[in-house]
N, C-alpha and C positions, 0 to 999 in steps of 0.2 A: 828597346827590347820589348818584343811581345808581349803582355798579360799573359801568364800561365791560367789556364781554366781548371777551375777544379771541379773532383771529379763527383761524381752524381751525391748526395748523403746519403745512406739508412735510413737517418730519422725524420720524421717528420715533422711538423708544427710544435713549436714549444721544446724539440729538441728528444722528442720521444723516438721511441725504437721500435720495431716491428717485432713483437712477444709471440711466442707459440699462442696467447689465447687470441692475440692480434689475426693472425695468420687463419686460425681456426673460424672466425669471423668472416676474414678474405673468400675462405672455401664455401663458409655456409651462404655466399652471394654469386657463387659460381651457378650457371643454367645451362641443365643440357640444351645442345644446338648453338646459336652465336649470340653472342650477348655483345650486345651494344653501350659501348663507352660513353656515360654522359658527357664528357666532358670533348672528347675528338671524333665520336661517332664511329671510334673503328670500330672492327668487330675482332674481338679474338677467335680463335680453333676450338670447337667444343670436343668435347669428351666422348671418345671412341664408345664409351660403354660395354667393354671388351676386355676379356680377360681369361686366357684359356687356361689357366690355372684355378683359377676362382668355379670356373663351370664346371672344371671335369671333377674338381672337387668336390663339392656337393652333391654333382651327381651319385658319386659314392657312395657319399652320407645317407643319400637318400632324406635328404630335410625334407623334403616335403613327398606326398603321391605322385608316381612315373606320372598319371595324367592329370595334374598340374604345374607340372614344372617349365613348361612354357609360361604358364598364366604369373606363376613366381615371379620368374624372368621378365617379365613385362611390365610387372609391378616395381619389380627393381629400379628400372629403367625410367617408369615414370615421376613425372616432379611428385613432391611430399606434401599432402594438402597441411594448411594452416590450420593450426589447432590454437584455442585457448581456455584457460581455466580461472574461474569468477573469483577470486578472495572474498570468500563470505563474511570476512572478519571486516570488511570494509561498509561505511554506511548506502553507501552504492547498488549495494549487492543486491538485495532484495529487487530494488526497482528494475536494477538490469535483469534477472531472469526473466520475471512478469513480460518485460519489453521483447525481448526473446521469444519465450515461448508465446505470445500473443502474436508474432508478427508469421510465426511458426504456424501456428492455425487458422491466424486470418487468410493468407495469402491463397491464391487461387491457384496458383501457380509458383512454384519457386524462381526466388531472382538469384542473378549472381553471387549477389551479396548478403546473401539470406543463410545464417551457419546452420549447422545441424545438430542437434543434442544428441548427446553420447547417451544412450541410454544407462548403460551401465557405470555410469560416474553418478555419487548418491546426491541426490538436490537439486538433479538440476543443475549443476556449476561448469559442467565440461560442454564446451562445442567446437566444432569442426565445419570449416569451409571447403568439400570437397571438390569444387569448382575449382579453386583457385591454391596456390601453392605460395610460401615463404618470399621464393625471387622474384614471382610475377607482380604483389604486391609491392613490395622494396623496390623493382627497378620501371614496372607498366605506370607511362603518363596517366592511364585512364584510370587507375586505383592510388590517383595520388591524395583524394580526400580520404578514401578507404586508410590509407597508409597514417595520417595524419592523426585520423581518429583512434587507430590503435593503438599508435603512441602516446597520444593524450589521456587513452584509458589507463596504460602502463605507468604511466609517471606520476599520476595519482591515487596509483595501487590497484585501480578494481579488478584489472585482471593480468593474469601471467601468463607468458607468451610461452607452450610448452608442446613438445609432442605429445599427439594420444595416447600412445603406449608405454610414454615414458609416467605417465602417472596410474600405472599399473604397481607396480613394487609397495608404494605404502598404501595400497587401498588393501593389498595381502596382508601388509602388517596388523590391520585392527588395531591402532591405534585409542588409547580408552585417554580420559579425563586423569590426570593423578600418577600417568605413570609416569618413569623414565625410559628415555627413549636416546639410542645412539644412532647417529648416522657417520661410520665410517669412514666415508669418501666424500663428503655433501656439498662439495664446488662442483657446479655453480649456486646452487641452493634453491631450484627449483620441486626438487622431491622435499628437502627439509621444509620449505615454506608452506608444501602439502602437509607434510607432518602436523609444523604448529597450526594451522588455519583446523585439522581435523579434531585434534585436543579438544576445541574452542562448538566444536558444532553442537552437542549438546547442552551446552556449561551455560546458553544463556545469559545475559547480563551481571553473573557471580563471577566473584575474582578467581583469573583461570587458576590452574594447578598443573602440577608434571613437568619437566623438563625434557627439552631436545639439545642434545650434545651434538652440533656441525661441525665434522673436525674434516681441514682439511691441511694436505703434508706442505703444499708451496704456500710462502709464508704473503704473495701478490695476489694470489688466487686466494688466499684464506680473509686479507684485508676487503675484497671485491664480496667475498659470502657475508662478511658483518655487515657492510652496507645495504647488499639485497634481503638480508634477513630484518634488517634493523628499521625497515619500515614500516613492518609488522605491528611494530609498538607492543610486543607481549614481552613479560617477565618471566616467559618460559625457557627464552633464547640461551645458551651457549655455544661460543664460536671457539675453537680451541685450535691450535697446529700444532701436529705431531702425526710420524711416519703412522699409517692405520694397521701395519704390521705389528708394531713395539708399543701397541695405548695402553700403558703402565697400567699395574694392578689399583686397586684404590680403597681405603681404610677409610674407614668412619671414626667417630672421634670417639668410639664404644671399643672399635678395634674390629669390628666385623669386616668384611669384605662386602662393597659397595658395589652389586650389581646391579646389570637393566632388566626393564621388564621388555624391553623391542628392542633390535637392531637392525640396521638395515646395512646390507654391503652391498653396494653398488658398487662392485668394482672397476676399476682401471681394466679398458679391454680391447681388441684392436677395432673393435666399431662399425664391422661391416656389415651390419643390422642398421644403420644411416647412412649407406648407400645412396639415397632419393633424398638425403639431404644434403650428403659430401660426394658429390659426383665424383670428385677428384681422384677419392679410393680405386674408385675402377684402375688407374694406372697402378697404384701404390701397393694394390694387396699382397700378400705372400704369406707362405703357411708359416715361416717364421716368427711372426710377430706372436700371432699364437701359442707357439711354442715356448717361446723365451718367457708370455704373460702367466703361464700355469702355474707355476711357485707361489709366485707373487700373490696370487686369486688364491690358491690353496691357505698359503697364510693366512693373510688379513679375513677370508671366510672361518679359520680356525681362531684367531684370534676373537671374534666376532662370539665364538661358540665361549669362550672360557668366560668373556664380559658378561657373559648372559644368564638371568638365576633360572632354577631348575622353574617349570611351568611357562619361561614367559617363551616368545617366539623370535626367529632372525628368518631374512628374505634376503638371497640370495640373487642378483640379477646381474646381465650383462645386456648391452648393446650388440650383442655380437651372436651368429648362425652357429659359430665351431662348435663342438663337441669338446675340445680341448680346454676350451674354457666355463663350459657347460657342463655335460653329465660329467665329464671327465672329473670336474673339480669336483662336483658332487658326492660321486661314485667315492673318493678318496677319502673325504669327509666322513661319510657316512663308515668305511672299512676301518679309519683311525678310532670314531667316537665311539662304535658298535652299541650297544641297547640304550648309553646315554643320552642319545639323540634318535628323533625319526623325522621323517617328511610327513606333510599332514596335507591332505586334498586341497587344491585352493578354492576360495569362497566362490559360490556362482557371482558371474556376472552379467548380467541380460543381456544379451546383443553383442559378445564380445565371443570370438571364436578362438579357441587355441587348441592346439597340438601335444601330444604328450611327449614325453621327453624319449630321448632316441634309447633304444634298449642293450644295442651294439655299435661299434663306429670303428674307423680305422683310422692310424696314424700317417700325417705327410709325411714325406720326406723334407728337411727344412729349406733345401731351395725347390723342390718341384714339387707343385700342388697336384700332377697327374700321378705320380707314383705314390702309393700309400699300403699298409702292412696292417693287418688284424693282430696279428701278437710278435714279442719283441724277440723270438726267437726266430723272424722271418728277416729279420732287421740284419744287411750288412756289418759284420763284426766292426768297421772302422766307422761305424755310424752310431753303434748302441751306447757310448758313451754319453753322445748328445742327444739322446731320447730318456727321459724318465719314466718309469716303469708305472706310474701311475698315470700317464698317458693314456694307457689302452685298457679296451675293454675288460670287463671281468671275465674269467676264463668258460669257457663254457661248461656247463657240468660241475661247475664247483657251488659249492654251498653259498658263498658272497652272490655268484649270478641268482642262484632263486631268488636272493635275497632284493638284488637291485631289477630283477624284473617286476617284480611288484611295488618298489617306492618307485623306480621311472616313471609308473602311472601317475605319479603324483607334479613332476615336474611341467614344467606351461611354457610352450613356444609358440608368440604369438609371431605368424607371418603377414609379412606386405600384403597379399592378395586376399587374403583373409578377413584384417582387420579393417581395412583400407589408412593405415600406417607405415611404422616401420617395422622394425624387426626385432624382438627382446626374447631374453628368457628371464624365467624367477621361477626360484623355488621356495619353499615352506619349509624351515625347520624349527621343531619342538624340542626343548632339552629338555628329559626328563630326570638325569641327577649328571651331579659334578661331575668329571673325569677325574681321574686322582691326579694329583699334583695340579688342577689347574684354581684359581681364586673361589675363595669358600670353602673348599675343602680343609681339613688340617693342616695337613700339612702345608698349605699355602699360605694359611692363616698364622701360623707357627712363622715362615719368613717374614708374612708382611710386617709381624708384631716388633720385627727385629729382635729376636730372643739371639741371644749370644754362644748359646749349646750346641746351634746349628754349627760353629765354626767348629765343629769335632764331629762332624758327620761321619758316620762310618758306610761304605757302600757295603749292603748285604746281599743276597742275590733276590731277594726279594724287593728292594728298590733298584736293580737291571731290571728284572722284571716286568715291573711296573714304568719304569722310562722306557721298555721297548714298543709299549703302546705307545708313545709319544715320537716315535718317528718314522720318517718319510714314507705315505705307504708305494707297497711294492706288492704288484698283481702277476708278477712272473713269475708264481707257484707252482710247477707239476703238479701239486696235491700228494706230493712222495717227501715231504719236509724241505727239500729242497728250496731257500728263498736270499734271494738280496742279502736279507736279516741276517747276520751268522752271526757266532757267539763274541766274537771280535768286536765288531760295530756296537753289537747291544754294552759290552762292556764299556767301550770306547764313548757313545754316549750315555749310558749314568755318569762315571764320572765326570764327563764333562754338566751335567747336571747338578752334582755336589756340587762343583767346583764355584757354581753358577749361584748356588743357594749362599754359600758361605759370602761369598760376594755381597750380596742383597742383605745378607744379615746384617753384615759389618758398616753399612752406609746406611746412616737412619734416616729414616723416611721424614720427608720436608712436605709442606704446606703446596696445596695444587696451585695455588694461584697467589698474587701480592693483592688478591682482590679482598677488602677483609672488612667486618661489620661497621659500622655507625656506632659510636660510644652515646649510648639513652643520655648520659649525663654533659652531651658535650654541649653549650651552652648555646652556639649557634642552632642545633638542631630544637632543642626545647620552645626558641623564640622563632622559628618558623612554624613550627606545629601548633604553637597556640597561636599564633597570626592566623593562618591557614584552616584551622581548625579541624588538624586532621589528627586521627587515631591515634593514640600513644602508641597504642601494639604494633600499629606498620615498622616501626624501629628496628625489629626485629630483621626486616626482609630489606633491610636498605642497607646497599655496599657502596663502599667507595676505592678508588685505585688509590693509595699515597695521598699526598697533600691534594688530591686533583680537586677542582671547585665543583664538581660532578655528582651528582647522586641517583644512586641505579633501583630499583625496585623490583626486587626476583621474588621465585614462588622459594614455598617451602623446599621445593626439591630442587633446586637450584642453590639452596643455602646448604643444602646437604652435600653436592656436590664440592662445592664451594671448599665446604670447611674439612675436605678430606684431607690425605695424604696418601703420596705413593714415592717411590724411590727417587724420582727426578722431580723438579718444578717443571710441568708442562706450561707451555704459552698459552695462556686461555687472552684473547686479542680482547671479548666483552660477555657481558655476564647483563641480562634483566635489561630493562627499560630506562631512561633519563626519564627523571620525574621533577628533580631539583637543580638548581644550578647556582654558584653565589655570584652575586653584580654586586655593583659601587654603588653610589648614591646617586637620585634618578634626577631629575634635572633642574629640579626645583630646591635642590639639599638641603631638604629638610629630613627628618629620623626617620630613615625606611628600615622595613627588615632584609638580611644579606642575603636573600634566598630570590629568584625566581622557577616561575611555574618552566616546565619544559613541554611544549606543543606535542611531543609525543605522545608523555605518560598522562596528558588529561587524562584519558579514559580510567588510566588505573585509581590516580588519586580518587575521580569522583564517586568511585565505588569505594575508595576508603573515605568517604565524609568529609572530603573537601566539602568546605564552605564557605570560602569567598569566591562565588562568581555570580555573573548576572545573564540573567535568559533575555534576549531580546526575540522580537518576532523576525519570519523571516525575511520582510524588507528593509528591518533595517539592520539585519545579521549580515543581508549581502553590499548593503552600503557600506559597514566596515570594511568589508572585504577589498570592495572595489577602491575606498579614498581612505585606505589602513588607518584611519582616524576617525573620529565622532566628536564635536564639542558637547561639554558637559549641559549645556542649555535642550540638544537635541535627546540624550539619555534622558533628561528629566521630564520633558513634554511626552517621550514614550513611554515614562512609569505613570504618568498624569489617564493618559489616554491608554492604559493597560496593554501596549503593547511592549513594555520591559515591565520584569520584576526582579527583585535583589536588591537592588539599589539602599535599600533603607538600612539591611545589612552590611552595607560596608561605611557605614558612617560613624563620627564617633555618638555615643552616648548624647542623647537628646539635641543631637545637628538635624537631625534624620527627617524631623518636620517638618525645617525649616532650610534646607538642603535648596530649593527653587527660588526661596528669594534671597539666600545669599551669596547663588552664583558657582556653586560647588563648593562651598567652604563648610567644614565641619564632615568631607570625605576622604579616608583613610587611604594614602597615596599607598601602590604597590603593584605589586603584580596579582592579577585575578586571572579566570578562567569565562570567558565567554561562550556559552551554550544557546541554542534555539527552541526558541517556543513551540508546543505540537500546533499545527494546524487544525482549524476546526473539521472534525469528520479521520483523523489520521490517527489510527488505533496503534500503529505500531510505530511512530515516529525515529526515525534514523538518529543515535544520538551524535548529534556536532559537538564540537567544540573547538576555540581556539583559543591561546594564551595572547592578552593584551596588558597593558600600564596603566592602569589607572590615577588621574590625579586631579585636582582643582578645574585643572582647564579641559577635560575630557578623556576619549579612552583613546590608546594608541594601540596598533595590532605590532604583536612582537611575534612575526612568523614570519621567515622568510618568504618573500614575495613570490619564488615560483610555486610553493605550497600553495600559497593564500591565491593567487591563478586556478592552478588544480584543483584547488576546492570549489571555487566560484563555478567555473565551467561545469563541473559536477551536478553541480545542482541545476543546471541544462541540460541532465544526460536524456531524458527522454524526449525529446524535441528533435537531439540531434541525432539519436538511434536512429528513429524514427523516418529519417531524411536520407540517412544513408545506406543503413540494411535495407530500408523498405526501396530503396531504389531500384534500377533496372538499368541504370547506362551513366554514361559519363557526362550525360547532361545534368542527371541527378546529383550526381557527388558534384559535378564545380558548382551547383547551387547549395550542396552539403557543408562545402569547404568555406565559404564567405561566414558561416556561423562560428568558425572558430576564435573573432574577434567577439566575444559576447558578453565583455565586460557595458560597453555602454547601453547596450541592448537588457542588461539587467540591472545598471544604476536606474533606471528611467522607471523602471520597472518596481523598484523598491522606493525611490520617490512618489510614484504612485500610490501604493500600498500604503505609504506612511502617511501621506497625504489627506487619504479615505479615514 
C-alpha cells in the first residue's frame, strides 16, 4: 500500500506556529505591486489599494482639506520611508550623530543612502530615509549591505527601528528625571524605550531615577517587551501584565494612593493610520472594527486618568484616522471628567506639521462605510442599539459643543502627506483634581485601606449622585432633560458600586509583586559587597525574585512601586537591572566569593563605587574582545608599559609588587569589571565596560559572544558608516558589506597598538 502523505504543517522550524505577532510581521513585508519570492521567484498579486468604503468615508470626515485629498490618497498609497531612532543611552551614540550629521553637510549632493534628521526630534537622535522604504530594504539585492548594517546597529542597541510619528506621543508627555511614568499598552516597547532613554538625557553620568511601568495584557507579547526593554540596562524598568482596562489601584506602605506623574495610552486601534506600512488593510478595513474599539479606548483612557495625580499629564494616541477612536474618545472623556481634566496645546515641534482635531464627525454604519448619521436620532431604530451614544458628535448649540470647539484646537492629527509618514493622533491631558470616587480621593483611600465599615455602606442619594458622573457618557441630550441617564440606571449603577466597594473591602490588599528586598544582614550579600567594594547603601535598591541566584538593582521609585499593594497580585514578569548573579567555584577551587558581576548592570554598579576592575587601553580592550581571554604575563607587561591600570588593586596585601615575577600569584581570583582607557585628546570618552574572571593564569571574558561581536564591530562604527551612508550605489555597499568580518581586521590592529 501506498505511503499516505501528510498534509502541509502550520508550524514551522522547531515546531513553532504562525502567532498573530508572526502574521503581523508577514504583513509588514508585504509591497505594493509584485513582490518576488526569494526563494521560487514567483511573484505574488499585489494589493488593489482600493477600498470604496474607506474613501467615501473620509471623505465625510473631511480629515483632511477638499484640495488635498488626492495628495492624502497618494501618500497612502505610497511605500513608508524608513525611519530610525539613536539610543543615546548607548556608548555609540555620540559618535553616530556627529557621523550623521557630518555626512549630512559634507555631501554635495544627497545619495541614496544618506538619512535625513528629523528636526523636530531633540539631539539629533531621529532620522529618516525618505528614498527608500522598510520592504525595499528587507527584500532589494542592492540594499543588502544597507540591510545588514541596520541590523548590526539593532542588535547592539544604538538604534531602534521606529516610525517617525510613532515617536511623537512621548516627546508630548515631557517626560522629567524622578518621575513615575505608566505606559498602558507598551508592547512592542518601542515608545517605552523612548520613555526610559528620555529620563536619562539630562541625568548625565548620576544614578538614573523615575520609573516606567510597561504593562502589556498578552502575557508572549509582555515576555518579548522585558527582553526589548531589558537591553537598556536601566533600573528604571518595569514590565508588568495585566488587562490596561483593570491596572488595580495601588497603596504605599504609608497607606496613600500611589499615583503617576505621566501616562501614556497608546491604545489598541484598528490601525489604518499604517496603511503605507500594512498594505494589506486596504482589503481588510471596515467601519466596524472602529466601532467595536471605542469602549475599549474610552476605558483604558479613563482608567489612565484615575492612575494619574492631580498636576501630572497623560497622552492619548492612536494609529488610527477615525474620529471614533479619536475626538469621539476624547470628546467623552473630557464630558465624564468635566473641570478635573483639560487638554493642554501640544509642545511646538520644528518641522513637524499637524492638524487640529476634527470639531464635528459622523457615525458609520457598522457594515457600510458609505452611509453615515451626524446624530443618533437619524439612526434606524433596529440599529441604535448597536451605536453608543458617545459615538457622535456633541450636539450643536449645547454648552459641551462650546465647550469641545475650543479643547479640539488642542488635539494633533499628524497626516501621511504632511509629515512625510504615517498617520497618528495624540492628545494632551492635564488632571487638575481627583474625580470623586477614583484613587486618592477619600473615599478611594477609605477602600484601598480595607477599612471594614465600608461593608455597611448605605447608598444615599448623594453617592447616586456622585456614581452618575461615573458612567457611560451619552450626547443624546435634547437640552430639555431628556437623557440615556434616567433615574433607574443611575440607581441601578450606585448600587452596583456599593456593592463593588464592600467587595474590595472585604479582600485585603496583598503585595504587588513576589519581588522583595535583599536582607542588609544576609551573609552572602555582605561578602560580595566588601569583595566588590561596593556601597552598603545600594542594599537598599537590590531585589531578588524567591530563592533566584539573581540580583536586580532598581531606582528609588521602582522600590516604591515594588513595595506597594493593591487588591490582586499583578504579574510584574521584571523589575531594575541584573547586577549580581551567584556561580560555584571558578576553575581553579580555590575560595572565591559566590557572587558574579552581570555584563549589564556594569554601568550601574560603577556609579555605585564598584572597585574591582581594571582599565586597559583600547588595543588591548579589543584583543579581549576578539580572543575572550588575555594571559596574565600580557596584563602585566600592559600595567608595566601604562597601558592597563588596576591591577595592583586586586592583589592580595603586599603580592601587588611582586605580581610580574611571580607569574600572577598573590591575584585575587573572581569576577571583575573590565573598562577602557580615554584616548589621548578624547574629552568625553564613551564609558565601556565588560564583565571578565580573573585569576592566576589571566583574564577570561564572561559575556556572551554575540554581545562581545556587537561591541567589537562597534567600535568600527565610523569607518563603516562612512562606507555605506556615504555611498551612491551597489558598488559601494558590496565593498561596505566585506567589512562586516572586522574582528581580524581589529585583532591586527590592537597588536599593533600594543606593540607601540
Amino acid at each position: 500500500m501506498g505511503r499516505r502523505r501528510r498534509p502541509p504543517s502550520k508550524a514551522g522550524p522547531g515546531n513553532w506556529s504562525c502567532t498573530k505577532d508572526d502574521a503581523e510581521h508577514q504583513v509588514d513585508e508585504v509591497r505594493v505591486g509584485h513582490l518576488v519570492d526569494c526563494q521560487t521567484d514567483r511573484k505574488t498579486p499585489p494589493h488593489l489599494q482600493q477600498n470604496v468604503q474607506f474613501v467615501s468615508y473620509y471623505q465625510q470626515q473631511k480629515v483632511c482639506p477638499e484640495d488635498e485629498w488626492l495628495e492624502f490618497l497618494a501618500a497612502l498609497r505610497a511605500d513608508l520611508p524608513a525611519a530610525m531612532r539613536i539610543n543615546m543611552g548607548k556608548h555609540t551614540a555620540s559618535w553616530f550623530v556627529a557621523q550623521l550629521q557630518h555626512l549630512q553637510h559634507s555631501a554635495a549632493e544627497p545619495t541614496p543612502y544618506e538619512p535625513r534628521c528629523l528636526t523636530w526630534f531633540p539631539h539629533g537622535l531621529a532620522w529618516q530615509w525618505d528614498a527608500l522604504c522598510s520592504w525595499s530594504i528587507k527584500k532589494d539585492a542592492h540594499h543588502r549591505a544597507l540591510k545588514a548594517y541596520l541590523v548590526w546597529l539593532q542588535e547592539h542597541g544604538t538604534i531602534t527601528r521606529q516610525e517617525a510619528v510613532s515617536m511623537i506621543p512621548p516627546l508630548f508627555l515631557d517626560v522629567q528625571p524622578g518621575q513615575m511614568v505608566l505606559d498602558l499598552c507598551a508592547s512592542p516597547g518601542s515608545k517605552a524605550s523612548q520613555i526610559i532613554e528620555m529620563m536619562h538625557w539630562d541625568g548625565g553620568r548620576d544614578a538614573p531615577t523615575g520609573a516606567v511601568v510597561a504593562n502589556e495584557i498578552d502575557a508572549k507579547r509582555a515576555d518579548t517587551l522585558k527582553h526589548s526593554l531589558n537591553r537598556l540596562g536601566s533600573p528604571t524598568t518595569i514590565v508588568t501584565q495585566v488587562d490596561a482596562r483593570f491596572f488595580p489601584n495601588l497603596v504605599t506602605q504609608e497607606g496613600q494612593s500611589l499615583l503617576f506623574d505621566r501616562v501614556l495610552a497608546d491604545v489598541p486601534c484598528s490601525g489604518d493610520g499604517t496603511l503605507r506600512k500594512h498594505p494589506a488593510l486596504w482589503d481588510k478595513w471596515r467601519p466596524k472594527d472602529a466601532l467595536d474599539l471605542h469602549h475599549r479606548q474610552f476605558t483604558i483612557l479613563c482608567r489612565g486618568l484615575d492612575m494619574l495625580r492631580p498636576g501630572g499629564r497623560l497622552v492619548y494616541s492612536t494609529c488610527s484616522f477615525n474620529p471614533m477612536e479619536d475626538e469621539a474618545v476624547v470628546a467623552a472623556t473630557l464630558m465624564r471628567y468635566g473641570v478635573a481634566v483639560r487638554l493642554l496645546p501640544p509642545p511646538p515641534l520644528q518641522g513637524l506639521k499637524g492638524q487640529p482635531g476634527l470639531k464635528t464627525w459622523f457615525v458609520p454604519h457598522p457594515d457600510d462605510g458609505t452611509i453615515c448619521w451626524a446624530k443618533l436620532e437619524d439612526v434606524p431604530p433596529e440599529l441604535r442599539s448597536h451605536l453608543q451614544p458617545s459615538l457622535f458628535a456633541p450636539a450643536p448649540g449645547s454648552d459641551f459643543a462650546r465647550v469641545w470647539d475650543d479643547a479640539s484646537r488642542h488635539c494633533r492629527r499628524f497626516l501621511p502627506h504632511t509629515c512625510r509618514s504615517g498617520g497618528f493622533f495624540a492628545s494632551i491631558f492635564e488632571k487638575i483634581s481627583q474625580r470623586q470616587g477614583s484613587p486618592g480621593t477619600a473615599t478611594a483611600c477609605a477602600k484601598s485601606a480595607n477599612i471594614r465599615e465600608v461593608q455597611n455602606t448605605v447608598v444615599t442619594q448623594e453617592d447616586a449622585a456622585r456614581c452618575q458622573d461615573t458612567l457611560p457618557v451619552t450626547s443624546a441630550d435634547d437640552g430639555q432633560g431628556k437623557s440615556a441617564r434616567d433615574g433607574l440606571a443611575m440607581d441601578a449603577e450606585a448600587l452596583h458600586a456599593a456593592r463593588r466597594a464592600r467587595r474590595v473591602a472585604k479582600k485585603p490588599l496583598q503585595n504587588v509583586s513576589d519581588i522583595h528586598p535583599l536582607d542588609p544582614t544576609d551573609p552572602g550579600w555582605i561578602k560580595a559587597s566588601v569583595f566588590f567594594g561596593l556601597d552598603c547603601g545600594l542594599v537598599s535598591r537590590l531585589r531578588r525574585r524567591g530563592a533566584e541566584r539573581k540580583i536586580f538593582c532598581v531606582s528609588e521609585q521602582v522600590v516604591e512601586f515594588l513595595e506597594s499593594r493593591s487588591p490582586f497580585k499583578m504579574r510584574v514578569i521584571s523589575a531594575g537591572v541584573r547586577v549580581l548573579e551567584q556561580m560555584g567555584p571558578i576553575r581553579e577551587g580555590g575560595a572565591v566569593p559566590a557572587w558574579r558581576l552581570a555584563h549589564e548592570g556594569l554601568p550601574v554598579l560603577l556609579q555605585h563605587g564598584l572597585r574591582r576592575y581594571i582599565a586597559l587601553c583600547r588595543g588591548l580592550f579589543i584583543q579581549l574582545l576578539c580572543q575572550h581571554k588575555l594571559e596574565i604575563t600580557e596584563v602585566v607587561k600592559a600595567v608595566q608599559s601604562n597601558n592597563a591600570k588596576g591591577l595592583a588593586e586586586l592583589c592580595t596585601s603586599g603580592a601587588a609588587a611582586t605580581v610580574s615575577e611571580l607569574g600572577g600569584v598573590g591575584v585575587i581570583p573572581g569576577s571583575i569589571a573590565v573598562t577602557m582607557l580615554p584616548e589621548a585628546g578624547e574629552k568625553h570618552a564613551p564609558q565601556l565596560a565588560v564583565a571578565a574572571l580573573l585569576s592566576s593564569k589571566g583574564l577570561e571574558l564572561f559575556v556572551p559572544r554575540n554581545e562581545a561581536t556587537a561591541l567589537l564591530e562597534s567600535m568600527e562604527l565610523e569607518a563603516r558608516t562612512m562606507a555605506i551612508l556615504g555611498g551612491s550605489g551597489s558598488g559601494k555597499c558590496e565593498a561596505a558589506s566585506a567589512q562586516c568580518e572586522v574582528s581580524s581586521v581589529l585583532l591586527e590592529g590592537a597588536a599593533l597598538t600594543c606593540a607601540a
